[in-house]
C-alpha positions, -999 to +999 in steps of 0.1 A: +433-794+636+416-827+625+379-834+620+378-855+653+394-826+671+373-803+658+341-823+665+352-828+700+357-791+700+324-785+692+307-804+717+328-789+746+321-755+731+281-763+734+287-779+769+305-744+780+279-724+771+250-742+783+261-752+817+276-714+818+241-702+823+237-705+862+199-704+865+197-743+855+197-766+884+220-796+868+247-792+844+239-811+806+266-839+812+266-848+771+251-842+737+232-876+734+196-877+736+191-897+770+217-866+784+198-834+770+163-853+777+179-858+812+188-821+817+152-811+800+138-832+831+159-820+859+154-784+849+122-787+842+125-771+809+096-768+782+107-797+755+096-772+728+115-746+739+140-738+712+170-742+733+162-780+735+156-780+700+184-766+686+207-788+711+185-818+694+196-809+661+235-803+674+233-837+690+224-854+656+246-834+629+275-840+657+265-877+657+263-876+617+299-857+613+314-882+635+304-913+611+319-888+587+348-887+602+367-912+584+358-905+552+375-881+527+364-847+535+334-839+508+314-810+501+285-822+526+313-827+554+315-790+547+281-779+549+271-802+581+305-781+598+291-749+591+255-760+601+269-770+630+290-732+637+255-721+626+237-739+655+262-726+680+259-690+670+222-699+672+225-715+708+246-685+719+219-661+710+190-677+727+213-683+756+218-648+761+182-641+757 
C-alpha cells in the first residue's frame, strides 16, 4: 500500500471509531479543524477534553504526512507514521473509556 493510501486509511480509521461511539449527537464529518471544532460544538464537548486534543494533533501530523507525501520516504516520514498509529491506539483507549 502507498503513503497516500495509507494516509487515507488512517483518516477513515479515526472517522470509524469516533462516529462509532453512539452517545455523540452528530457524526465528525473530517479531520480538519473547522470539522472537529464543528463536532466539538454540536456535541457540546469540553475543548480540553483529550479526545479533542488528541484528534487536534491527528488532524495536523495527517496534514503534515500528506505534504510528505511526495517526497522520498525519510526517517521523519517514519516517525510521524508511527506517531500517527500511536495517536490512534491513544484515541481508541480514551474512546473506550
Amino acid at each position: 500500500m502507498n503513503e497516500f493510501n495509507n494516509r487515507i486509511s488512517a483518516q477513515r480509521d479515526v472517522l470509524t471509531l469516533v462516529n462509532s461511539i453512539q452517545h455523540y449527537r452528530e457524526p465528525l464529518f473530517g479531520l480538519t479543524e473547522k470539522a472537529i471544532n464543528r463536532w466539538v460544538t454540536h456535541n457540546a464537548i469540553n475543548v480540553s477534553d483529550p479526545i479533542v486534543t488528541i484528534l487536534k494533533s491527528l488532524s495536523e501530523n495527517l496534514f503534515f504526512l500528506a505534504n510528505r507525501s511526495q517526497e522520498q520516504i525519510t526517517e521523519d516520514y517514519k516517525v510521524l507514521s508511527i506517531r500517527i498509529s500511536d495517536l490512534i491506539s491513544t484515541l481508541r483507549q480514551e474512546l473506550a473509556s
